[in-house]
Structure formats: C-alpha cells, structure tokens
N, C-alpha and C positions, 0 to 999 in steps of 0.2 A: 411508371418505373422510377424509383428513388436512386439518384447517381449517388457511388460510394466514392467516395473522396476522403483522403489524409487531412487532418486540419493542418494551415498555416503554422510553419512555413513550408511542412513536407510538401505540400499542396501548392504550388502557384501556378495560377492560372495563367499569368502571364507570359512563362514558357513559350509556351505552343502559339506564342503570336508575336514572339520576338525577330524573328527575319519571315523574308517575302517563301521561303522553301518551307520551313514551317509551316505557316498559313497555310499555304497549296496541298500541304498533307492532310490537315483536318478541316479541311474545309464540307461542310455537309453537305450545301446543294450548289449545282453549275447551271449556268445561264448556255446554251446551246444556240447558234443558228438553225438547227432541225428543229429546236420549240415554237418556233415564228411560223405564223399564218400573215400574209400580208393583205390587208382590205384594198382594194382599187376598184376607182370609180370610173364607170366608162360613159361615153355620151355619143351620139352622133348629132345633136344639136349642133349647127353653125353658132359658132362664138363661144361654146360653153367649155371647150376644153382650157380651162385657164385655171390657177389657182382658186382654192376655195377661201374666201375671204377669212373665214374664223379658223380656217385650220393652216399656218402658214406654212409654206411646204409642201401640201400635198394639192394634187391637181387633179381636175377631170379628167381623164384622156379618151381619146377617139378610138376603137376597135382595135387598129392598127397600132395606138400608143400602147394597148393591153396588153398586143401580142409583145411590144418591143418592151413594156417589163417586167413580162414572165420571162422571157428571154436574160434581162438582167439578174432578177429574184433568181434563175439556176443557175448562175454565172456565180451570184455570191451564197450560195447552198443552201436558200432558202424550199422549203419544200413542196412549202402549198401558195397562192392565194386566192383571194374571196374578191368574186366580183358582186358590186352594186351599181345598177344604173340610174343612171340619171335622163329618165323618158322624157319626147317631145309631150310636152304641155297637151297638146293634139289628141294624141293620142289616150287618154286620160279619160276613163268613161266610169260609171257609177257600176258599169257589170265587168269591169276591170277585161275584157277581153284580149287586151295583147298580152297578159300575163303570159297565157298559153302558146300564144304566137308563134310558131318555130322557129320563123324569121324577126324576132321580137333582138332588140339591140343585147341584150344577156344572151339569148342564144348565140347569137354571130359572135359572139365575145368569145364564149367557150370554144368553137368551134377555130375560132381563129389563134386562139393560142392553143390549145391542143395539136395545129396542122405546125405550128410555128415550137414549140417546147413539146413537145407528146412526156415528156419525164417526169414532168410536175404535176403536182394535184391540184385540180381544179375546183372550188368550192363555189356554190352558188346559195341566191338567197330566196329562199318561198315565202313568197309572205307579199303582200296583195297593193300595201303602199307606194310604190313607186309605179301603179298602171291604173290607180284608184280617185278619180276626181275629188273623192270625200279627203284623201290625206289617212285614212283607215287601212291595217292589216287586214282587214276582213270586210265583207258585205256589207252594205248598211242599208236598212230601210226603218224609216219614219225617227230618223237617230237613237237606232237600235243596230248593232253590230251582230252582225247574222253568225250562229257558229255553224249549223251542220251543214247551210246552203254553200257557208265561206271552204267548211272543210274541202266538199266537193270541188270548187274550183282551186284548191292547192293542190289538189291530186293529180289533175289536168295537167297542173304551172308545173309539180314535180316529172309527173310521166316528159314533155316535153324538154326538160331541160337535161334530163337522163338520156334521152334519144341526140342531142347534141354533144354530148358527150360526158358531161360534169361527172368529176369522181365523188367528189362529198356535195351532198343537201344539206340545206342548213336552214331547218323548219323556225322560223325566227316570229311568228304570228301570235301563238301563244294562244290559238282555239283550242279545246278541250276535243279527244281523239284524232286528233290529224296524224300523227305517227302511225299508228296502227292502220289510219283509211294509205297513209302512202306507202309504207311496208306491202300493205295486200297488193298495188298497185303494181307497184314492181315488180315483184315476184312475179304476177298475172302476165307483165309485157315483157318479162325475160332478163328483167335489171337486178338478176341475183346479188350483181358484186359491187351494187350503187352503195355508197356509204351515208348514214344518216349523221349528222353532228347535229342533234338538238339542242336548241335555245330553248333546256327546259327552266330554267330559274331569271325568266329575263323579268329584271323588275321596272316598273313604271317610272321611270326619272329624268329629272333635269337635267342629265349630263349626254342626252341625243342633240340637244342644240344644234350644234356645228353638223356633224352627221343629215340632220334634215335641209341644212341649210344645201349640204354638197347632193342631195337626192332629188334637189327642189320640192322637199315636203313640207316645209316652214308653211308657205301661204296657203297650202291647199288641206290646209289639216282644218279640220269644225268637229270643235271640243278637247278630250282627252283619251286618254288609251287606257284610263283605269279599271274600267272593265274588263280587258284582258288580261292584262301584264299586271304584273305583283304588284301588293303594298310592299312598300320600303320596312314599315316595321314589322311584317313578317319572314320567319326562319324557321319553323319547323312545316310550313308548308313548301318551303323550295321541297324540303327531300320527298313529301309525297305528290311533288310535281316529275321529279326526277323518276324516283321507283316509278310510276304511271308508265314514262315513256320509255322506260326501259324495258317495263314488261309488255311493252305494245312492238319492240323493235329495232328502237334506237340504239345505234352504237357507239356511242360515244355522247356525252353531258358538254352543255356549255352555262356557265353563268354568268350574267352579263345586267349592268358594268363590273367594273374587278376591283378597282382600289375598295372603293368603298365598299363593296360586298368579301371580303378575304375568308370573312366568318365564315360563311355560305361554301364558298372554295373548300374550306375544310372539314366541313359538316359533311361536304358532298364525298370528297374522298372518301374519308374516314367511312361512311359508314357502306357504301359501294365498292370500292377499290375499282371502279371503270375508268378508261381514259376519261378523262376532267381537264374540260379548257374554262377559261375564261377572257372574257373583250375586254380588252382597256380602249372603251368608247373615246370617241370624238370630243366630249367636254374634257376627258381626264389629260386624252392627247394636246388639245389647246390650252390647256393650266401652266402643262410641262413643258410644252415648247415656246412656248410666250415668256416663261420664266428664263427659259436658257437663252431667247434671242435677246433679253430686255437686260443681260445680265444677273439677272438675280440668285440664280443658282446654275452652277457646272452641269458641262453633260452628264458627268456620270451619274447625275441623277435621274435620267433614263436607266439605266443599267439596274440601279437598286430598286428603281418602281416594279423593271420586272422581277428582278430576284424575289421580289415578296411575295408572286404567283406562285414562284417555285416551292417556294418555303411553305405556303397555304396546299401545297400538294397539289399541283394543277401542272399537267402533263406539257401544256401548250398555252402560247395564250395569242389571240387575233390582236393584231397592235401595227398602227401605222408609224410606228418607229422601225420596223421588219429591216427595210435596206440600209438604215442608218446604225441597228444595232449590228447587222452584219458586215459591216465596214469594222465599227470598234472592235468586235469581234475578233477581226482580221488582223487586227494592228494590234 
C-alpha cells in the first residue's frame, strides 16, 4: 500500500505526535497484560528453590511457590503460565521415564495450581530434556537422537500431563511428526479440548544459556541440538515447519527466540494469520535485565522489547518479565 500524503507543509507529520492524547489516538499497536504467558520454574530439590544465578530475578520455586504465583499472575491478569522443571539429578535416566510419570514434579505442579487458580491457563512443556541424562529433547542411542522412538515417548509425556490437568502443550522438542502422533492421542483419551501451542520455528542458539542453567541442563547436555532445532540462517524453512504442524493439529505457532528472530514472527503471520507467539528466551531476558540492574538503560526498555513482538504481528509472547510488565502496566 502506497500512503497518500500532502507535500510539506500541508503534510506534517509532526502533528499527530504533539501531545500525550494525540499519540494514544494513533497509535497502532498496544502492549496488553492478556499478551503475557509467564515461564516458571519449579523444583522439589532441597536447596534448589533459590534465584537462578544468570537470570536475576527469577527463581526456582517449590510446587507450593507455583501454586502461590499462579495465584499472583491472576491477581495481576495475567493469563497463562508455562511451567518448566527443574528434576532430581536421580531421577534422570537415558529412557527419560519420569517424563510420563503422573506423579512426576510437572504434573503435581499443574495439578496444584489448577486446585489453587482453576481461571488460569496452565501450559506445559513436552520435550524430553529435563528427565533425560543425555541433556537431549529426544532419545539418544549411540549419539544419535532417536525421532520416531522419541516421538513415542512424547505422546505418553503429553497424554499424562493432559490427565493432570494442563490447558496448553507446548511440543518444544522439535522431532519431525510429533504434533500429529499427540493430536491422535488426545483425541483417542478424550483430551478434545487440550490446546497445542507448538514450538514449531525453535531455532538452535546461544541465547538458552541461562534457561539450562535454571533446568539443570547445562552439565548434563553431550554435544548439541543441531540436529533438531533450526539453522539460524534459515527462514523459509520455519514456514514449512509451521504449515507441517499445523496441518498435523496444532493450534497455535510459536517462534522461539524472538528478538532476534522478528523476521520469522512476521513471515509466520503474514503468511498464516494463526495465533503467533513468540519466547523472549532466557539469554534475551538476562541482556535486559542485567542492563536495567547495572544502569545502563531504563525499564522502559522492557516495554519496547516487547512492543516489537507486537509490531512483528505476534499475538502473545512467553517472557519472564510477565509480573513486572504487569505491574508497569498497572501504574
């Protein structure tokens, strides 16, 4: 679309940005607390609920700290959040079985803030890393990442965290047909109204750091994940990772990480028009928050990191800034 505009001086731009009521008239896109998904990490390790060293701020917490900040997150009208645990070391096997577990620290999570918030949407995460001694989304044999054996046991990890209750799956592994094997799943055990948020554009990068650090997946990783998860220089494979899972079931797209990926964000709109979230992961969150503690830039540059999700067309976006944007929000 070509804008038709008056040449200067019939034409100034400037106008429409001369006071604060102006602005608020044309402004194009609004930052919401309903766009916030909030990540939280839970543990039932002795000692582990403490702050996570690379990420300042945010903290492990125990089952009980989960329920008590879903209970906050709906106090400040946040809508959803995503839980990720942080498993006993122990527990940690090469055939990943507590994935499934019913009584596995993720399931008690859901189940204990669903008895504690039932209003909120509960997201969970499939995906094989945190029950995995290898440090792998997926199976491993002879350091080979298994996909259809892996798939299988995400179907299990899904069906069971459905039965505790989770309102959104969030297939974050990035095996090839897993959407489709956990769609049929559902439907088979009667989870018509389970919601899928696929991590179909998750690309392989440096910005998980802090994130593994809070999963305990830093030491127990051997090798890398690029066999799964994206090259960074590729973009017209995210959209035929996206169409895939959406013609398999998934209801909703995620891209992940976000800053760096915006392109991607709007490639995926634009050519879908599906709800589109994207992660502002754990490296992007310790940049920004490191910068605002150490002085070097204001809060409000929280505020315009995510404005620019908005702007890339992305409905939603997962970000451990959730309760601190929903405070500014507020004020």
């Amino acid at each position: 679309m070509t804008p038709i505009q008056a040449p200067f001086p019939a034409t100034r731009l400037r106008r429409l940005r001369r006071t604060a009521a102006l602005r608020d008239l044309v402004q194009e896109h609004r930052l919401s607390v309903k766009d916030l998904i909030w990540p939280v990490f839970v543990t039932d390790v002795a000692g582990a609920d403490v702050e996570v060293a690379s990420m300042p701020g945010v903290a492990r917490r125990t089952v009980e700290g989960a329920a008590r900040a879903a209970e906050e997150a709906a106090g400040l009208g946040i809508p959803a959040i995503c839980l990720f645990p942080y498993t006993d070391p122990a527990l940690k096997t090469e055939g990943c079985e507590e994935a499934w577990n019913p009584e596995n620290l993720s399931n008690r999570a859901v189940r204990a803030i669903k008895a504690a918030v039932p209003e909120i949407a509960v997201m969970t995460d499939v995906a094989l890393d945190p029950y995995n001694s290898n440090g792998h989304d997926g199976l491993v044999r002879d350091g080979v990442i298994l996909n259809d054996e892996t798939v299988e046991a995400l179907v299990r990890m899904a069906l069971a965290q459905a039965e505790a209750g989770a309102d959104i799956l969030g297939p974050s592994d990035m095996m090839d047909g897993r959407i489709g094997a956990m769609r049929g799943a559902l439907e088979g055990a009667g989870h018509k109204d389970v919601t899928i948020l696929s991590y179909a554009a998750k690309y392989a990068s440096a910005f998980y750091g802090p994130f593994r650090d809070a999963v305990g997946a830093s030491g127990a990783l051997k090798g890398d994940k690029k066999t799964y998860q994206m090259n960074p220089g590729n973009a017209d494979e995210a959209l035929r990772l996206v169409a895939r899972d959406l013609a398999e079931g998934a209801d909703m797209v995620m891209v992940k990480p976000g800053l760096p990926y915006l392109d991607i964000c709007r490639a995926v709109k634009d050519a879908f028009g599906v709800p589109t979230f994207a992660y502002q992961v754990s490296g992007e969150y310790a940049m920004l928050k490191g910068a605002v503690l150490n002085g070097w830039m204001k809060e409000e540059v929280i505020l315009e990191s995510l404005m620019a999700f908005r702007r890339a067309g992305c409905d939603g976006v997962l970000t451990y800034f959730a309760p601190d944007v929903a405070r500014i929000l507020g004020r």
